[in-house]
C-alpha positions in Angstrom: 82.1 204.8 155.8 85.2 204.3 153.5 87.1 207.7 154.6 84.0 209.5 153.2 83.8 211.7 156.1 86.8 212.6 157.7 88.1 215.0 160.5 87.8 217.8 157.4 84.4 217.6 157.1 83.9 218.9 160.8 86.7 221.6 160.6 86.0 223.1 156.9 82.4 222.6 156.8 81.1 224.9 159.8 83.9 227.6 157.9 82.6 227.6 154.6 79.3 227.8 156.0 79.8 231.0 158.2 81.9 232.5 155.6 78.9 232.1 152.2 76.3 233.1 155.2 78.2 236.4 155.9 78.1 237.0 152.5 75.1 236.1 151.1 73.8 238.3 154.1 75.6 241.7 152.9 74.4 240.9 149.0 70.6 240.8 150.6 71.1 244.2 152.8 72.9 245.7 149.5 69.6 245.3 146.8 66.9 244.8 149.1 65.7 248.4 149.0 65.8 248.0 145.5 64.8 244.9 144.8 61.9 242.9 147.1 63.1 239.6 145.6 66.2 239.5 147.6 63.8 238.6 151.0 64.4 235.0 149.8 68.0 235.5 148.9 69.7 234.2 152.0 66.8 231.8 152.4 67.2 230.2 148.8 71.0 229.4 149.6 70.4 228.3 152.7 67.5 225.6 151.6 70.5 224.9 148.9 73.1 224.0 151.1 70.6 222.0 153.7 69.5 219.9 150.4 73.5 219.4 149.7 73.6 218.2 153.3 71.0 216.1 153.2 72.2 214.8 149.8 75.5 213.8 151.5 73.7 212.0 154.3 71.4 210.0 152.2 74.7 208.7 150.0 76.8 208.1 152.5 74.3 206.2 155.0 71.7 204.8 152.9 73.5 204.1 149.5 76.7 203.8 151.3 78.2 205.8 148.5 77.5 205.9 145.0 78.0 208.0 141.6 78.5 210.7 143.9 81.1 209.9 146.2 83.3 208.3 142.9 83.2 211.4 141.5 84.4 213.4 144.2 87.1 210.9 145.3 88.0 210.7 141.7 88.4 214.4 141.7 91.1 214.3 144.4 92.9 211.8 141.9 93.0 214.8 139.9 94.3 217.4 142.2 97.2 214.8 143.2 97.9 214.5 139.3 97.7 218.4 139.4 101.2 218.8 141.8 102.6 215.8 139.9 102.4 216.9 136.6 100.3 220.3 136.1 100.8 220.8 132.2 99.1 217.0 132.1 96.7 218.2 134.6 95.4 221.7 132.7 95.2 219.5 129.6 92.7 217.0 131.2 90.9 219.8 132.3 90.3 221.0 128.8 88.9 217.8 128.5 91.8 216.1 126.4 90.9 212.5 127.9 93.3 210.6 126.3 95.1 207.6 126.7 98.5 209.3 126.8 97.4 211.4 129.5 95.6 208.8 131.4 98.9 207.2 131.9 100.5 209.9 133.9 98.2 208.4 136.5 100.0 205.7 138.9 99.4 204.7 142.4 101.0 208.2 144.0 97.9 209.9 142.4 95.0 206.9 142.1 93.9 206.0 138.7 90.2 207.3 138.4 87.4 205.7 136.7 84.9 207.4 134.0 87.9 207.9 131.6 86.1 206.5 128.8 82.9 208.7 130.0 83.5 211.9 129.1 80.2 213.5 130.3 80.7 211.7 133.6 84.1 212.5 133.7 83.0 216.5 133.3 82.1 216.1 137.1 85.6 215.1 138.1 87.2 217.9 136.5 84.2 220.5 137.7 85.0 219.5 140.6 88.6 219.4 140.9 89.2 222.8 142.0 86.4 222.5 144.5 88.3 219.2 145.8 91.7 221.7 146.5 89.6 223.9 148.6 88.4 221.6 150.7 91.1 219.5 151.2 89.4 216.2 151.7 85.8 216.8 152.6 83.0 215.6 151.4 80.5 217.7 153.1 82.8 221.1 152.8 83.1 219.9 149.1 79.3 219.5 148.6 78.8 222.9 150.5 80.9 225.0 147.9 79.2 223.5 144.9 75.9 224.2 146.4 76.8 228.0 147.0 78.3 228.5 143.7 74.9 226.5 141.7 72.9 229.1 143.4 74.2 231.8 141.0 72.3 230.3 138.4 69.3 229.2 140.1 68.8 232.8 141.6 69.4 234.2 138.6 66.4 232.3 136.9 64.2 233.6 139.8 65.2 237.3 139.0 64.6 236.9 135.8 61.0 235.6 136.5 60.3 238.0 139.3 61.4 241.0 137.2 59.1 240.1 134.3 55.9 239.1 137.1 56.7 241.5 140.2 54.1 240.7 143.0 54.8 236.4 142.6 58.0 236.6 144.4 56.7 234.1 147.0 55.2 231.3 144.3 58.5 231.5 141.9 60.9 231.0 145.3 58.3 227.7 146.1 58.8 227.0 142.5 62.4 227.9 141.6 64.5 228.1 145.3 62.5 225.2 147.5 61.3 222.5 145.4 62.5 219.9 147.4 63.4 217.8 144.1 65.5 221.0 142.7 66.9 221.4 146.4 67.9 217.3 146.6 69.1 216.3 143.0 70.3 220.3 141.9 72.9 220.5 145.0 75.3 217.4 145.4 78.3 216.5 143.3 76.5 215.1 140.3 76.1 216.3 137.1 72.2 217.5 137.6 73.8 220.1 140.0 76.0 221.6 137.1 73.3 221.4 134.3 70.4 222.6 136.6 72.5 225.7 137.1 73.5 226.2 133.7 70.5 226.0 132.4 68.7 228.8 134.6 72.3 231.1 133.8 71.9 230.3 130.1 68.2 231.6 129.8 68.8 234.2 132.2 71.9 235.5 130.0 69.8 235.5 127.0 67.0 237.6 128.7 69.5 240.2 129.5 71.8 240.0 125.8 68.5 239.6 123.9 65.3 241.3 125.9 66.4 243.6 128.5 70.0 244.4 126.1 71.7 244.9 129.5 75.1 244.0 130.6 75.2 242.8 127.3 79.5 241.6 127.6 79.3 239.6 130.2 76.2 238.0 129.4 77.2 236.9 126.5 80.9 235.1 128.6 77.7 233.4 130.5 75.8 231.8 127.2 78.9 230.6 125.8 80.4 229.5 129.3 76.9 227.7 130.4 76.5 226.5 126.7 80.0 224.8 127.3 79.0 223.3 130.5 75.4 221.8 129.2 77.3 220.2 126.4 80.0 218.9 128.7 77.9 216.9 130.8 74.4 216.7 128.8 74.0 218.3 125.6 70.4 217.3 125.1 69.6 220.2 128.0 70.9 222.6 125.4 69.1 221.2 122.5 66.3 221.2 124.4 66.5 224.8 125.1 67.5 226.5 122.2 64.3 225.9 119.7 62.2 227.6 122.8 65.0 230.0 123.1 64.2 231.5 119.6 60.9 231.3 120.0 61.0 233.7 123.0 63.4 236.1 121.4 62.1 236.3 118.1 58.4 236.5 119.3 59.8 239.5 121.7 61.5 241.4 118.9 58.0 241.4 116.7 56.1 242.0 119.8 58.0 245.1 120.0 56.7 246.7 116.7 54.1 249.0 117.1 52.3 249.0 113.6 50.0 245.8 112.5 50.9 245.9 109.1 54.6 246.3 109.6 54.6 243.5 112.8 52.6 241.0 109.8 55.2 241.6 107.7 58.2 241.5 109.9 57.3 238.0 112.1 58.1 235.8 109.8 61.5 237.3 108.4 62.5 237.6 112.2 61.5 234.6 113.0 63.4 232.7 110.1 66.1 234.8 110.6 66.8 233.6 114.6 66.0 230.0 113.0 68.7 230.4 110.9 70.7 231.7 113.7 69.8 228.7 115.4 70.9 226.2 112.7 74.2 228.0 111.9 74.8 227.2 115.9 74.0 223.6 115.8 76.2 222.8 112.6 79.1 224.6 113.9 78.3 222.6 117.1 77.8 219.5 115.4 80.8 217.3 116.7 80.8 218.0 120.3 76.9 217.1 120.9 78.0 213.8 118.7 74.6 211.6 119.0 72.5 214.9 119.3 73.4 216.3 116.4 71.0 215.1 114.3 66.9 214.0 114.7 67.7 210.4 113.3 70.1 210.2 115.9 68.2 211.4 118.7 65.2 209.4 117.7 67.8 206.2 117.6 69.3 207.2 121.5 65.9 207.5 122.7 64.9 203.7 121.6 68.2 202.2 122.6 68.3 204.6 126.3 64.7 203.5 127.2 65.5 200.0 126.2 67.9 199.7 128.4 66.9 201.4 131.6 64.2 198.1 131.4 66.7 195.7 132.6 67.0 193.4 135.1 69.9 195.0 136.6 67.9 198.0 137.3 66.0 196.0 140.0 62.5 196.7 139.2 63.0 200.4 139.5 61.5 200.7 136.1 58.3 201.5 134.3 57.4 201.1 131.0 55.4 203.6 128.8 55.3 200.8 125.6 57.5 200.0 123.0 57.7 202.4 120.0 60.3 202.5 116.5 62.7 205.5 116.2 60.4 207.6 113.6 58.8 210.8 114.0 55.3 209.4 114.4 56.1 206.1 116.3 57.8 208.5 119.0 55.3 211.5 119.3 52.4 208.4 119.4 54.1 208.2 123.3 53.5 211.8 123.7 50.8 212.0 126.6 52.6 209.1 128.5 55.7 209.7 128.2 54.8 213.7 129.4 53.1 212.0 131.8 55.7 210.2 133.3 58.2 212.8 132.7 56.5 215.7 135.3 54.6 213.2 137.6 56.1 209.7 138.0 57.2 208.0 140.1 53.3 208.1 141.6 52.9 207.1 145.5 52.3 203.9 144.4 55.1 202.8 142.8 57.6 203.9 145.3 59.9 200.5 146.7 62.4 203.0 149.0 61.9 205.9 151.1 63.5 208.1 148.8 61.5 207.6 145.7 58.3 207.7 148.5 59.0 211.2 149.4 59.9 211.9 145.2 56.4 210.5 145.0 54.5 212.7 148.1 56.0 215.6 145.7 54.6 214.4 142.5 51.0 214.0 144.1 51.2 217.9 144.8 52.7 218.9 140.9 50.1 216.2 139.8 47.1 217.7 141.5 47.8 221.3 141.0 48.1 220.7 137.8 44.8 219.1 137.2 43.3 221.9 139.6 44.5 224.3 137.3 43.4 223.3 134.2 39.6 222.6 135.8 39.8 226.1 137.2 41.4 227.5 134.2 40.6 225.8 131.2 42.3 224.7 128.1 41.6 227.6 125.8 42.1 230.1 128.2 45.5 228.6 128.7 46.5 228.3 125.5 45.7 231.7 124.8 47.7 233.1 127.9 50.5 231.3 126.7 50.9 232.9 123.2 50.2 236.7 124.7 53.6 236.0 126.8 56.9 235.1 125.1 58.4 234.3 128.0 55.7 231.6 129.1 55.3 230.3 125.7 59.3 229.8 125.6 59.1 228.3 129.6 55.9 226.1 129.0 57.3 224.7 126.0 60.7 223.8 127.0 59.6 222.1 130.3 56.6 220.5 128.3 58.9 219.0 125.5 61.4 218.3 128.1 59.2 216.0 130.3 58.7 214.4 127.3 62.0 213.7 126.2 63.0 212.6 129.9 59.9 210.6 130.0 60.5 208.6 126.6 64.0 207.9 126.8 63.9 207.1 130.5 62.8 203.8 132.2 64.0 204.3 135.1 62.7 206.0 138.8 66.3 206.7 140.2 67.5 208.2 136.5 63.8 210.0 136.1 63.9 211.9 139.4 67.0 213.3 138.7 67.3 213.8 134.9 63.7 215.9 135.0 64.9 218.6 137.5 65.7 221.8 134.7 61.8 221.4 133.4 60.1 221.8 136.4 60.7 225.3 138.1 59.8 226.3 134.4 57.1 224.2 134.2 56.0 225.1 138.2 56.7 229.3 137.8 54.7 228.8 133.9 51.4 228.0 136.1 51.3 230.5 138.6 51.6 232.6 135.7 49.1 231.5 134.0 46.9 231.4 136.9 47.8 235.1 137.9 46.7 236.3 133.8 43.3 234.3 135.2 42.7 235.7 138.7 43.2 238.9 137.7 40.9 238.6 134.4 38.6 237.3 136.5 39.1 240.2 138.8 38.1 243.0 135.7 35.3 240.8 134.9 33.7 240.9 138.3 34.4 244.3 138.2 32.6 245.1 135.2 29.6 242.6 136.2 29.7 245.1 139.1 
């Protein structure tokens, strides 16, 4: 298996594990009087580190290795550089990949690959320090990342269950067990970083923003998970932020009591978080490079999807249609490339037993969606969606999210994996709106009655 699993893995493994179990047990029997949510705490992390498992068994015995074993073998090319030379090795991990530097490497330490990748190359140096703990395992590695992820996927789910108390059990299906979020969101890739990020980033702004509580460290999180998105995929952040301002700004003006004072205020507020917004992207300009501007991201999203269509891909593909890099010719792609970005790969189009079971779970997002929106309705959706903040800022970031997966992305194996951070948004956005409708429909009975 090319020294991917070694006598480590069946030493530090079983450890680790007993070690996070003992202590994700005493943080559940610590809040659970206070908090009902934290009857899924220990069952969330362990679903986590069973889809890290699973993850590891999959690339090791079926893709006999991949993107995911480089990275972590590249990341024990690291740690050697690390005793070699640990000045050289703190400045790579600032993210200084230069040539100089990359020259300290020599056959005593490996020479990695992904130099010349910097958001790959993120991965490595994440995982660097996870590599030192677990000596050489790949499994033990896995395990650690998994547990530390969680932070930021649990956090997401508190969030969500501390706005909508009583849906504890649909937000852990959507949030904690998607088997997608559980797969993709727990190995050593970079899906497993940004998912987490993500879910910390918006839970951080809830608490600086809405709830003004723990306000300090909140803020660390924002700028630490707004460093991490930007290391490995900065169009996660830029996909969050306009939705971001939405919910805050919407929240502040909700918050006024008079009419004529909340008509008057809106649109200062919101031009003033706008602004906010703005002054964040300039001053952020140069690190997200080809996302700093529209033209550019218009211009990625031709060349990406053109692409992920070639031959070397295998057939693995799927094509939506051509379309130019203006406004119009890329929004005229909106309902397919949506489409494809929450529901495809369908059954159908499956050609391995991985993208098969991706499939199985896109049947079940597919038809409770449509079930929804029958039962539901359009307008009544719609109008749920602008009474909440919250679920206008969640619908519209996994909604505009699909479709940015789904236009620039031709591919089945890249899809399943870049579309993760949209759907427990998406997901925990519908049992929302459907709990606004059951318990309308409730007071209407009532008053029928």
């Amino acid at each position: 298996m090319d020294n991917f699993i070694t006598v480590w893995d069946f030493i530090l493994f079983p450890i680790y594990f007993l070690i996070v179990y003992a202590f994700a047990t005493v943080i559940k029997n610590r809040n659970i009087a206070t908090n009902i949510a934290y009857e899924y705490y220990v069952k969330g992390l362990l679903a986590k580190i069973l889809g890290g498992f699973v993850f590891c068994c999959i690339y090791i015995f079926y893709y006999k290795g991949g993107d995911s074993t480089a990275y972590w073998k590249f990341s024990g090319f690291l740690v050697n550089m690390m005793s070699k030379n640990f000045s050289v090795y703190l400045d790579i991990m600032a993210g200084n990949l230069t040539m100089q530097n990359y020259y300290y490497f020599d056959s005593t330490t490996g020479f990695p690959e992904y130099w010349k990748d910097a958001q790959s190359f993120s991965t490595i140096r994440f995982t660097s320090p996870l590599y030192l703990l677990t000596i050489q395992s790949y499994f033990a590695c896995t395990l650690l990342l998994s547990t530390l992820s969680y932070s930021g996927i649990w956090r997401l789910y508190l969030l969500f269950t501390r706005e909508f108390p009583g849906l504890e059990r649909q937000f852990a299906i959507a949030i904690l067990f998607f088997p997608s979020l559980l797969f993709w969101g727990s190995g050593i890739m970079k899906d497993t970083y940004t998912l987490s990020a993500a879910c910390w980033f918006t839970y951080s702004i809830y608490m600086v923003f809405v709830r003004r509580e723990k306000i300090v460290p909140n803020i660390f999180w924002i700028i630490a998970t707004t460093y991490v998105m930007i290391s490995f995929k900065p169009y996660i952040f830029i996909a969050l932020l306009p939705g971001t301002l939405v919910w805050v700004s919407f929240k502040r003006v909700q918050k006024i009591k008079s009419p004529v004072f909340k008509a008057l205020a809106a649109p200062v507020v919101i031009a003033a978080f706008f602004l906010i917004g703005t002054l964040v992207l300039s001053s952020l300009s140069s690190d997200l490079k080809q996302y700093s501007s529209v033209d550019n991201m218009l211009n990625k999203a031709v060349v990406s999807q053109s692409d992920l269509k070639q031959d070397y891909y295998q057939g693995n593909s799927f094509d939506i249609g051509g379309f130019d890099g203006t406004i119009g010719g890329v929004f005229s792609k909106f309902p397919l490339a949506v489409t494809a970005g929450l529901f495809r790969p369908f059954i159908f189009e499956a050609k391995n037993p991985v993208m098969f079971i991706s499939g199985i779970e896109n049947t079940f997002l597919l038809i409770f969606t449509l079930v929804f929106l029958f039962r539901v309705g359009p307008i009544k959706v719609l109008k749920y969606i602008f009474k909440e903040p919250l679920l206008l800022f969640s619908l519209t970031f996994a909604i505009f999210f699909a479709f940015g997966i789904g236009l620039s992305t031709s591919n089945f194996g890249a899809l399943v994996r870049y579309k993760i951070p949209c759907i427990p948004f998406y997901l925990s956005s519908l049992y929302i709106i459907r709990e606004y409708f059951e318990k309308q429909e409730i007071v209407n009975d009532n008053k029928s009655g």
